[in-house]
FIGUFI-74335 format. One line per 2 residues: number of its first residue (from 0); their letters; for each residue x, y, z of C-alpha. Coordinates in steps of 0.25 Angstrom, whole numbers, always signed. Example, Ala and Ser with C-alpha at 12.3 -4.5 7.8 and 13.67 -1.06 7.14 Angstrom:
! FIGUFI-74335
0) as) +49:-18:+31 | +55:-4:+29
//
This chain:
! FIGUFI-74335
0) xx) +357:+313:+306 | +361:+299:+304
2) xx) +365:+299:+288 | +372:+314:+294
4) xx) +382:+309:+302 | +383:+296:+292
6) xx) +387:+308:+283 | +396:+315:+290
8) xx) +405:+299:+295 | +406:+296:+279
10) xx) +412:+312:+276 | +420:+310:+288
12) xx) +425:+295:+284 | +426:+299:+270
14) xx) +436:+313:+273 | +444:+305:+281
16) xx) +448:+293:+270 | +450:+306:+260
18) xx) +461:+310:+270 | +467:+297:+271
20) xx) +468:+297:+256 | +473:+310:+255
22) xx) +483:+305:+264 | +487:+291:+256
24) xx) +487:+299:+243 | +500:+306:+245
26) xx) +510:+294:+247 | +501:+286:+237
28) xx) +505:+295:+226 | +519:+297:+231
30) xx) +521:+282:+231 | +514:+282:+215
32) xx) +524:+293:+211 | +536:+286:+217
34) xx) +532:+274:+210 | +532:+280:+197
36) xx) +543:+290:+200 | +553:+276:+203
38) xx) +547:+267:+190 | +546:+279:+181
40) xx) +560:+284:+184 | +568:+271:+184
42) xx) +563:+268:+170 | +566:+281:+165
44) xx) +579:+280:+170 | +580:+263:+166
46) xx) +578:+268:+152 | +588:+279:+149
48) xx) +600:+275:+141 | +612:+279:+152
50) xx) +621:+271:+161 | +618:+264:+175
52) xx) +626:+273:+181 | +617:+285:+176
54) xx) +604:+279:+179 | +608:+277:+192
56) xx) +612:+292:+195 | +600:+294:+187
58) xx) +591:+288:+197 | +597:+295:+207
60) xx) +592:+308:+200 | +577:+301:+198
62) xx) +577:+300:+214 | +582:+313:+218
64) xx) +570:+319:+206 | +561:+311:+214
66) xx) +566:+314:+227 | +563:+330:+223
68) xx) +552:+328:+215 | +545:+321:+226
70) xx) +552:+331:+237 | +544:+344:+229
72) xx) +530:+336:+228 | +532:+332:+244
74) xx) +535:+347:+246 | +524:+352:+238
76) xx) +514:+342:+244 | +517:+346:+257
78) xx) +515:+363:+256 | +503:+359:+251
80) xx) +498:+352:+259 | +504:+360:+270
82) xx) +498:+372:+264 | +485:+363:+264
84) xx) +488:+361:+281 | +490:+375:+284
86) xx) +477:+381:+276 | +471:+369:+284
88) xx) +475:+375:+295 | +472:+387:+293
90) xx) +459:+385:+289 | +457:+375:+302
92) xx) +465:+386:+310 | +454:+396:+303
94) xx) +443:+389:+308 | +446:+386:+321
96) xx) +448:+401:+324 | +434:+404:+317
98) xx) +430:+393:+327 | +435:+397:+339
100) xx) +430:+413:+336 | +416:+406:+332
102) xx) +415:+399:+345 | +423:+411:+353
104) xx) +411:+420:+348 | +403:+409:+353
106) xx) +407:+408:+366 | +413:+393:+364
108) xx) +424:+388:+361 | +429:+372:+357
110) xx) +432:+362:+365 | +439:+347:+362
112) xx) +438:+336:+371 | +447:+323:+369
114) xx) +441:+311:+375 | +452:+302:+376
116) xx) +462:+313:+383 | +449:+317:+389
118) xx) +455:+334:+387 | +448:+345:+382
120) xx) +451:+357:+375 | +443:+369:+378
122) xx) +446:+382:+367 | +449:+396:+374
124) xx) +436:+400:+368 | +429:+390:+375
126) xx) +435:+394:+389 | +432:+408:+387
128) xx) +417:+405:+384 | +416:+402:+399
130) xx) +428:+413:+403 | +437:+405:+405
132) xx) +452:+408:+398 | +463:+397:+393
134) xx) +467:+394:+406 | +453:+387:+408
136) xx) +458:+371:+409 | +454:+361:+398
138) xx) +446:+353:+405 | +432:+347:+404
140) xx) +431:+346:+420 | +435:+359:+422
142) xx) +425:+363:+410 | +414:+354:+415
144) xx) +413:+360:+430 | +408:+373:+423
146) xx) +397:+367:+417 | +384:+370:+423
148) xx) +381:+358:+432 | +366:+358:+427
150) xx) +373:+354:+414 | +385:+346:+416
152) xx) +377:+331:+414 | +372:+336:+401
154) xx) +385:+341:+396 | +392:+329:+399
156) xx) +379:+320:+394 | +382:+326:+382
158) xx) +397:+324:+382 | +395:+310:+386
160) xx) +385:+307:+375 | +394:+313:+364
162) xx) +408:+306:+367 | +399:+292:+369
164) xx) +393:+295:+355 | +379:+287:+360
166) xx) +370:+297:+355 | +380:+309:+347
168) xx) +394:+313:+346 | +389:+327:+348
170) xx) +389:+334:+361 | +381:+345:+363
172) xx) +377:+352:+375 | +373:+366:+381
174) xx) +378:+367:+396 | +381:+380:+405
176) xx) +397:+382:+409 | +401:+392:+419
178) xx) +409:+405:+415 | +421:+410:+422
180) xx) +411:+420:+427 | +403:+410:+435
182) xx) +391:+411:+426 | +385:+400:+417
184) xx) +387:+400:+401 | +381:+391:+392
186) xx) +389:+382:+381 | +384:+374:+370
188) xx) +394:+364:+368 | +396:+354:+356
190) xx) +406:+343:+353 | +407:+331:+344
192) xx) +415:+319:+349 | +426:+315:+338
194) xx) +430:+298:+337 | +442:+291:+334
196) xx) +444:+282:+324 | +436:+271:+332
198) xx) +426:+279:+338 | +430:+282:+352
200) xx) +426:+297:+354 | +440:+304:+354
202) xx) +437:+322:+356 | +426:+329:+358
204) xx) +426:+343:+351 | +417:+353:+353
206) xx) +414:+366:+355 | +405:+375:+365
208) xx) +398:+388:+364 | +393:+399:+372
210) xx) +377:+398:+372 | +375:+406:+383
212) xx) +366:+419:+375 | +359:+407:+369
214) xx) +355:+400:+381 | +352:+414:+388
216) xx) +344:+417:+376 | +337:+403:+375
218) xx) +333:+406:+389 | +327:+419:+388
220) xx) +319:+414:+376 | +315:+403:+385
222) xx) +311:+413:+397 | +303:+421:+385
224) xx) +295:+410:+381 | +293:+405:+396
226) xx) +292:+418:+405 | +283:+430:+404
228) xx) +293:+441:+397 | +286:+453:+404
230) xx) +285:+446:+419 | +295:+435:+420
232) xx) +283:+424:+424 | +282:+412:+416
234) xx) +272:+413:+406 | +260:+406:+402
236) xx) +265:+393:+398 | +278:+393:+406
238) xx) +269:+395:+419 | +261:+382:+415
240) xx) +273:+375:+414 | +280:+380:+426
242) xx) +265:+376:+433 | +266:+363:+428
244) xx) +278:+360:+434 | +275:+366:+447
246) xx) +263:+357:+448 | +273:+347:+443
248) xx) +281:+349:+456 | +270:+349:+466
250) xx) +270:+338:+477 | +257:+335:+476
252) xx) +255:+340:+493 | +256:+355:+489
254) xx) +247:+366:+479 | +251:+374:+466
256) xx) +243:+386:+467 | +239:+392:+453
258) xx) +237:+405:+453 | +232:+414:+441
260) xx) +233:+429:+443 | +226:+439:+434
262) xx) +230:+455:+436 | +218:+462:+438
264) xx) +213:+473:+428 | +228:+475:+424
266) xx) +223:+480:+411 | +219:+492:+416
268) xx) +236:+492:+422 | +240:+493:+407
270) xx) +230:+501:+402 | +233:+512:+412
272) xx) +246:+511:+414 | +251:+503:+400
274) xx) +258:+492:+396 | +273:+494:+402
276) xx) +267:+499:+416 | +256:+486:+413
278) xx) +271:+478:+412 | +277:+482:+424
280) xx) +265:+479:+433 | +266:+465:+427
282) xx) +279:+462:+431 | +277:+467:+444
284) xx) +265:+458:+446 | +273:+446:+442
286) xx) +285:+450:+452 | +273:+451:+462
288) xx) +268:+437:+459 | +281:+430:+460
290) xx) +285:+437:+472 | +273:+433:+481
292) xx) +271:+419:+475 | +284:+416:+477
294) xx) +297:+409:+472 | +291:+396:+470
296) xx) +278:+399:+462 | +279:+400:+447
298) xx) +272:+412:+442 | +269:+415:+427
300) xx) +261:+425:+418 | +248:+421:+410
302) xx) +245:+434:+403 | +245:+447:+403
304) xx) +240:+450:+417 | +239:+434:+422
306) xx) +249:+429:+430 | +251:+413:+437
308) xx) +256:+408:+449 | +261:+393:+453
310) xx) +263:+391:+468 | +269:+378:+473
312) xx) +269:+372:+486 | +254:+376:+493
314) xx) +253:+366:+503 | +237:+372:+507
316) xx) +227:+379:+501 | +229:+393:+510
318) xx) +242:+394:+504 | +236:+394:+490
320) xx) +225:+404:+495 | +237:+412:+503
322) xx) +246:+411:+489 | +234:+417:+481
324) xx) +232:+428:+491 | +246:+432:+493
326) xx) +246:+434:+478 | +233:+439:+477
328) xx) +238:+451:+488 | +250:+455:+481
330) xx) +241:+463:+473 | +238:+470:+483
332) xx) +252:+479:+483 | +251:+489:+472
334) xx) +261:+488:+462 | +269:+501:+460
336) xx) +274:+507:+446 | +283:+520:+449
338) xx) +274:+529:+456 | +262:+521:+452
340) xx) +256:+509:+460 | +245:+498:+454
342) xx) +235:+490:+462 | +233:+479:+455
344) xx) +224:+463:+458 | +226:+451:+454
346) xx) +214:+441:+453 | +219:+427:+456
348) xx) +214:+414:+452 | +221:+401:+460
350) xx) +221:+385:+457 | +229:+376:+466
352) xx) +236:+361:+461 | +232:+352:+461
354) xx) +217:+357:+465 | +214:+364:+454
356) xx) +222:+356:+443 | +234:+348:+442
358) xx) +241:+355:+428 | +245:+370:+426
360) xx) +235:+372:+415 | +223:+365:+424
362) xx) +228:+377:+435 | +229:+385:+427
364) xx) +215:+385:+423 | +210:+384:+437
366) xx) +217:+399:+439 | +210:+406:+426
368) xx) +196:+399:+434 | +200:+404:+447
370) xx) +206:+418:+441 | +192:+420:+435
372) xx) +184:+418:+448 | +192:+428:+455
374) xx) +190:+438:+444 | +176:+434:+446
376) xx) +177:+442:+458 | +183:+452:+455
378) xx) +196:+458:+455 | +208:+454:+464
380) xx) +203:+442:+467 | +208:+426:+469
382) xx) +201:+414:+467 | +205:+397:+468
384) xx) +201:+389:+458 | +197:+378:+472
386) xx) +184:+382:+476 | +187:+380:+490
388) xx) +201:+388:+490 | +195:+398:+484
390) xx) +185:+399:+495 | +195:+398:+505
392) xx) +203:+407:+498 | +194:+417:+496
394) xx) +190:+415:+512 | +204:+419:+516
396) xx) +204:+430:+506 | +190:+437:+512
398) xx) +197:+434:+524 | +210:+441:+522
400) xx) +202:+454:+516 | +194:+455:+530
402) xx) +203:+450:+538 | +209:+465:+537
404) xx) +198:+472:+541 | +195:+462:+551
406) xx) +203:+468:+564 | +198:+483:+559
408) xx) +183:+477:+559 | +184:+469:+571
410) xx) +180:+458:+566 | +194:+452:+576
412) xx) +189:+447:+588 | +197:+440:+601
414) xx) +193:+429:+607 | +197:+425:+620
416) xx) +201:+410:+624 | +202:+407:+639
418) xx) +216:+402:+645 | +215:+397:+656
420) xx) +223:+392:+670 | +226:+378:+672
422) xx) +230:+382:+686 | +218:+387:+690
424) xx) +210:+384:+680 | +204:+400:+678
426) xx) +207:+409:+663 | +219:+415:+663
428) xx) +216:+422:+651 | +212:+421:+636
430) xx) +218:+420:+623 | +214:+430:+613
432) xx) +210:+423:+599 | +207:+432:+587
434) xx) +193:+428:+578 | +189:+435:+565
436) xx) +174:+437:+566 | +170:+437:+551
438) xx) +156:+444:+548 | +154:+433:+537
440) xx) +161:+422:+543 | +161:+422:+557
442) xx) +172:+419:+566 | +185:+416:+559
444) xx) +195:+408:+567 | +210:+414:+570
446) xx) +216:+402:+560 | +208:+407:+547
448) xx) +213:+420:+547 | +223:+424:+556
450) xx) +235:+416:+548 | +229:+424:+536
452) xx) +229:+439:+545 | +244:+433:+547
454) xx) +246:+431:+531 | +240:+445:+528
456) xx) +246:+453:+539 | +235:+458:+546
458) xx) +238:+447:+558 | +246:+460:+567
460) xx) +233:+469:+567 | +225:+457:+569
462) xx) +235:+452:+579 | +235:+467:+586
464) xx) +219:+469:+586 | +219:+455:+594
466) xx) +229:+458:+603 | +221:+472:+606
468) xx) +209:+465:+608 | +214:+456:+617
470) xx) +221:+465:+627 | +209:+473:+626
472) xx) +200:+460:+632 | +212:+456:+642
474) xx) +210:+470:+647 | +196:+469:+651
476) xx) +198:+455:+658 | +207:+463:+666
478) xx) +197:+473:+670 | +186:+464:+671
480) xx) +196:+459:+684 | +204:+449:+681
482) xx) +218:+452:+680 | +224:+439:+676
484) xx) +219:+436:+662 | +226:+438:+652
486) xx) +226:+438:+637 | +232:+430:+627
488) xx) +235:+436:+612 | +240:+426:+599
490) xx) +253:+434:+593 | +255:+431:+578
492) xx) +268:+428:+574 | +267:+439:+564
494) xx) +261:+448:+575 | +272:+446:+584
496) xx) +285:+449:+573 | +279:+462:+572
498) xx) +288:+471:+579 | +278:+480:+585
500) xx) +271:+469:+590 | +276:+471:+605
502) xx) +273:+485:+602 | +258:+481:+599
504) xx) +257:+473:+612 | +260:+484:+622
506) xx) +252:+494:+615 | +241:+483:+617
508) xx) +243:+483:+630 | +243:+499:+632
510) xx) +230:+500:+624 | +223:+488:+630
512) xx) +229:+491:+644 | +231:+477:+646
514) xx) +242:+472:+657 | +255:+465:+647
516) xx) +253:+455:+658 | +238:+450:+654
518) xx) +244:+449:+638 | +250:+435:+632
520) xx) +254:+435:+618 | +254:+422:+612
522) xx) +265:+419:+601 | +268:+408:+593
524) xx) +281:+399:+593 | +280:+405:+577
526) xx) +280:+418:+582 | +293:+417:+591
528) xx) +301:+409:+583 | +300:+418:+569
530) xx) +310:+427:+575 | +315:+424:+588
532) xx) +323:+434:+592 | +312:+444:+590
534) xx) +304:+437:+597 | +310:+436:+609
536) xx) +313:+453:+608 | +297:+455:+608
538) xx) +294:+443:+618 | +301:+450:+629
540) xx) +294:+465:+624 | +281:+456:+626
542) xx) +286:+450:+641 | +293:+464:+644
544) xx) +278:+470:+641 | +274:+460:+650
546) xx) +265:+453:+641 | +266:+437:+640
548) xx) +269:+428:+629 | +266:+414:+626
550) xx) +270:+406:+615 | +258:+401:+610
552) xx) +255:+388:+601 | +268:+381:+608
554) xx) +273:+369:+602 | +268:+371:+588
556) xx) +280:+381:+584 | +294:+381:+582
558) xx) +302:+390:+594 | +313:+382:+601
560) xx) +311:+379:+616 | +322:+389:+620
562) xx) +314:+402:+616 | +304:+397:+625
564) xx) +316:+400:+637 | +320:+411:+629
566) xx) +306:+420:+625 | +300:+427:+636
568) xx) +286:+417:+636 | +274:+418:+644
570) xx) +267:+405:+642 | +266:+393:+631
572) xx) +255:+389:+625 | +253:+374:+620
574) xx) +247:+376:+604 | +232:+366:+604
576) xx) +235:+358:+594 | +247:+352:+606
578) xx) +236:+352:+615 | +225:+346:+607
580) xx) +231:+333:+608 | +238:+333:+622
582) xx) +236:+321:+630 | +232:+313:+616
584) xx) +242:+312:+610 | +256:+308:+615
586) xx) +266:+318:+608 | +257:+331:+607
588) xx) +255:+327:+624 | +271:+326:+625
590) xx) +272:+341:+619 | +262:+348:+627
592) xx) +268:+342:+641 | +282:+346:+636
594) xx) +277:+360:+632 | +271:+360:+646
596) xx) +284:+355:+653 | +293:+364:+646
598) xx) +283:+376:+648 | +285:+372:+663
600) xx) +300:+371:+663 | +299:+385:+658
602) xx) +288:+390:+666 | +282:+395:+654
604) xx) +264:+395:+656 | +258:+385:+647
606) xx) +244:+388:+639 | +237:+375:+633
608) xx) +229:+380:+622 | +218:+371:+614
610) xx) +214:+363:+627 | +201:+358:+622
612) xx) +199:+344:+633 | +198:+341:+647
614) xx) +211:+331:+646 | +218:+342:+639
616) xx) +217:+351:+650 | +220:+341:+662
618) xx) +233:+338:+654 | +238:+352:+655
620) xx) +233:+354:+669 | +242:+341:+671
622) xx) +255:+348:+664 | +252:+359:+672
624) xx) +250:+369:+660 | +245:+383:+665
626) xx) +235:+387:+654 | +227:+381:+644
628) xx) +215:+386:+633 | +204:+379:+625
630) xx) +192:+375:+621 | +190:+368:+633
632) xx) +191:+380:+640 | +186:+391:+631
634) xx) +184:+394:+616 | +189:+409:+613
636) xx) +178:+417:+615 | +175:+434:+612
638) xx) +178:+445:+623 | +165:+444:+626
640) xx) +164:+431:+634 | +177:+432:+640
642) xx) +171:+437:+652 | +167:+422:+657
644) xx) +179:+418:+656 | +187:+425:+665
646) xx) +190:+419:+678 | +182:+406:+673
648) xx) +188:+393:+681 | +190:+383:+670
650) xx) +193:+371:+681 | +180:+365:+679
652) x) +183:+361:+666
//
């Protein structure tokens, strides 16, 4: 490159001294054939045999021949090289129109830069490349603010770079420019800077072509050899990159979860139904992933029926485990063709970062081991890599399948928890509490499966059968006698958006023949503040059923203290994880006496739930709280051993 450009500085240095000889040579020869014209002539003339007088008058003659003879070679010398000057032309005039056309069929157009004025030419068919008529100004500012700002730096880089000459005298660039229609266009631009005699950079001259079909082009070929052509996804080795990166990004505080999912016997899809139908079902899967998995996971085809999926920021393992059943689930909706519909399942294997491996192909690896133990089981299923997730998981996912059948078995029972009066010491009434009684497990506690009957829609019917059963027990306390006990029901939040809820409630209450008056639905700040204007609407159907409402777990949601003027409310209760440390500990102390205060200023009833110590429950009976519940008093117990209960005075505790 180096003996190139050597090269092309000696042409260049060796065309101009031919010029500037070319230039000399005319006065050179005019002053050679003067010379000879003046010496020849006069010794002519010296050497004729005539008078003075008549050389005289003959040199007169000698200078007017000269005169004309020099006169006619001037004139013939000049059309020539006039002549010459017009075929120049024409031939530069030529070129620059065959120039123009080439770079107007192009999309470009040239442009010259002079860096001592600092102006800039910009040729009509450049303007137009961009839509822009003559009118569009010469100016590189005004030029410059349509380029792309993801590309401004590098254009001016490259400027910079040429005009200093550090590295070449070439610039070259590609760089997006916005059309009068607002959108971008691409423009591959090139310009060599041009020196003056001493080397200071003088114009630059280039010229700039439309590459918009190229790039577009160049970008399709990319997404051809990166994506998946029939789905979209990224394939094989563009999902591992994409995976890599992902990991790349975590914060080393949250999961990736890895998931590998095989379409079961999806052979048979194309076999009956052939390869186009086969295609379609494909792409619909693909949309199907994407859209549960969500905007931030990264999902990519493996093969023919194999897909992947990267999902970010899993802060626990139950949200992996919820991911992989959400996914896992969304087979369960058939996938409709025309006037046909296909069942399909998919068997799942799941790895989690950095558990299970720390690189995409380590992961990946840890799907196809987990993917074959849950084919191992048979069709539909999902299985961890993690040993103990997988347990879990599968746990959960026995759960979920029983959990269904679990209200129309019975296997839902309510157990009743004694609140009892800090006035006079007696039960005021109980608390109904849902348990799941397990045939192979036991008694499953509210907190392993009722945030997964809310997650799988089931928590309503659950939500409705404990609300039946507890208006049902309230009713016989009353026909055992006492007519002051009342019963206290846990609303879910999901429960209560349902707009049928107060609806549920009141035929409850007509099929139970329970008084509204012995019935308080607890709900949560959660619950009330979701929508709150709703809220209130069925808060004052509930009061105008004459059925009481208390705001249950107080303190540990987000509802401002004006809904508490505001909301028809019954009663506060004081969440147990407030009251656990009451009295020990100064700040929780400070918030349980100003719950109290405030409840008091309201004249709002106050339940104390969790009370588990002696001290606990001489601090309330000092705050003068009405209610309180707990182990101390009573662990939730079946239907069955209610009876004791009723009536018992609790003073002696």
């Amino acid at each position: 490159m180096e003996d190139e450009n050597r090269m092309a500085s000696s042409l260049t240095l060796y065309g101009t001294r031919q010029k500037r000889y070319a230039t000399l040579f005319i006065p050179a020869m005019y002053l050679v054939i003067a010379g000879l014209w003046i010496v020849a002539s006069d010794w002519v003339v010296a050497s004729l045999p005539i008078t003075p007088e008549a050389q005289n008058e003959l040199q007169t003659y000698k200078g007017w021949a000269f005169v004309i003879v020099t006169a006619c070679l001037l004139a013939l010398a000049m059309h020539i090289a006039y002549r010459k000057l017009i075929t120049a032309n024409e031939a530069l005039e030529r070129s620059r129109n065959q120039l123009e056309l080439a770079l107007s069929s192009a999309g470009g157009g040239i442009w010259d830069r002079d860096l001592v004025q600092d102006t800039l030419f910009i040729s009509p068919q450049m303007k137009a490349s961009i839509g822009c008529t003559d009118s569009f100004p010469d100016s590189l500012a005004v030029w410059h603010a349509r380029i792309h700002p993801d590309d401004r730096d590098a254009v001016n880089e490259s400027i910079d770079e040429a005009i200093s000459g550090q590295s070449t005298t070439l610039h070259d660039a590609r760089y997006r420019i916005q059309h009068q229609d607002g959108d971008y266009r691409w423009l591959h631009s090139r310009a060599r800077v041009i020196h003056n005699k001493h080397g200071q950079p003088i114009r630059m001259i280039g010229v700039a072509l439309n590459i918009s079909a190229q790039m577009e082009a160049e970008r399709q070929l990319a997404h051809l050899i990166r994506y998946d052509s029939l789905t979209g996804l990224a394939n094989r080795s563009s999902f591992h990159t994409q995976l890599d990166d992902l990991l790349a990004q975590a914060d080393g505080k949250t999961l990736v979860v890895i998931m590998r999912v095989d379409i079961d016997r999806f052979k048979e899809v194309n076999d009956e139904f052939g390869p186009e139908v086969g295609d379609k079902v494909l792409q619909m899967i693909a949309d199907r992933i994407e859209h549960v998995v969500g905007s931030s996971a990264i999902v990519g085809r493996l093969g023919a029926d194999e897909f992947a999926v990267g999902i970010p920021h899993i802060k626990r393992a139950n949200e992996a485990q919820r991911a992989a059943r959400n996914l896992s689930n969304s087979f369960a909706k058939k996938f409709k063709l025309g006037d046909r519909s296909l069942q399909l399942s998919a068997s799942i294997g799941v790895a989690v970062y950095p558990t299970d491996g720390e690189s995409s192909e380590q992961l990946i690896r840890a799907t196809a081991v987990a993917l074959t133990n849950a084919r191992s089981d048979g069709w539909g299923n999902t299985r961890f890599f993690a040993t103990e997730i997988d347990e879990s998981f599968r746990l959960r996912v026995r759960r979920s399948q029983e959990l269904r059948e679990a209200t129309r078995r019975g296997e839902l029972e309510v157990h009743f928890q004694p609140i009892v009066s800090l006035r006079d010491g007696v039960t005021a009434g109980f608390e109904a509490l849902v348990r799941w009684q397990r045939p192979d497990e036991g008694l499953v506690p509210p907190d392993q499966f009722i945030g997964l009957a809310e997650e799988l829609g089931y928590i309503g019917e659950i939500g409705r059968n404990v609300l039946q059963q507890a208006c049902k027990e309230a009713k016989k306390w009353q026909n055992m006698g006492d007519q002051t006990l009342y019963v206290a029901v846990n609303v879910s939040p999901r429960q209560f958006d349902d707009p049928d809820f107060v609806s549920v409630v009141r035929q409850t209450l007509a099929d139970t023949g329970l008084l509204p008056s012995h019935l308080e639905l607890e709900i949560t700040e959660t619950a009330l503040s979701r929508d709150p204007e709703a809220a209130q609407k069925r808060l004052s159907a509930l009061r105008d059923l004459g059925v009481s409402v208390a705001i249950d777990d107080f303190g540990t949601g987000y509802s401002s203290l004006g809904a508490l003027e505001r909301l028809p409310l019954s009663r506060l209760k004081i969440d147990k994880s407030f009251i656990a440390l009451y009295g020990s500990q100064d700040r929780t102390t400070v918030i349980v006496e100003s719950i109290l205060s405030l409840a008091q200023g309201l004249n709002l009833p106050v339940t104390a739930e969790g009370v588990e110590t002696r001290e606990q429950l001489a601090l309330l009976n000092a705050s003068k709280a009405e209610a309180a519940q707990g182990y101390l008093f009573s662990k939730p117990v079946k239907h069955d051993a209610i009876e004791p209960l009723i009536g018992r005075n609790w003073g002696s505790i």
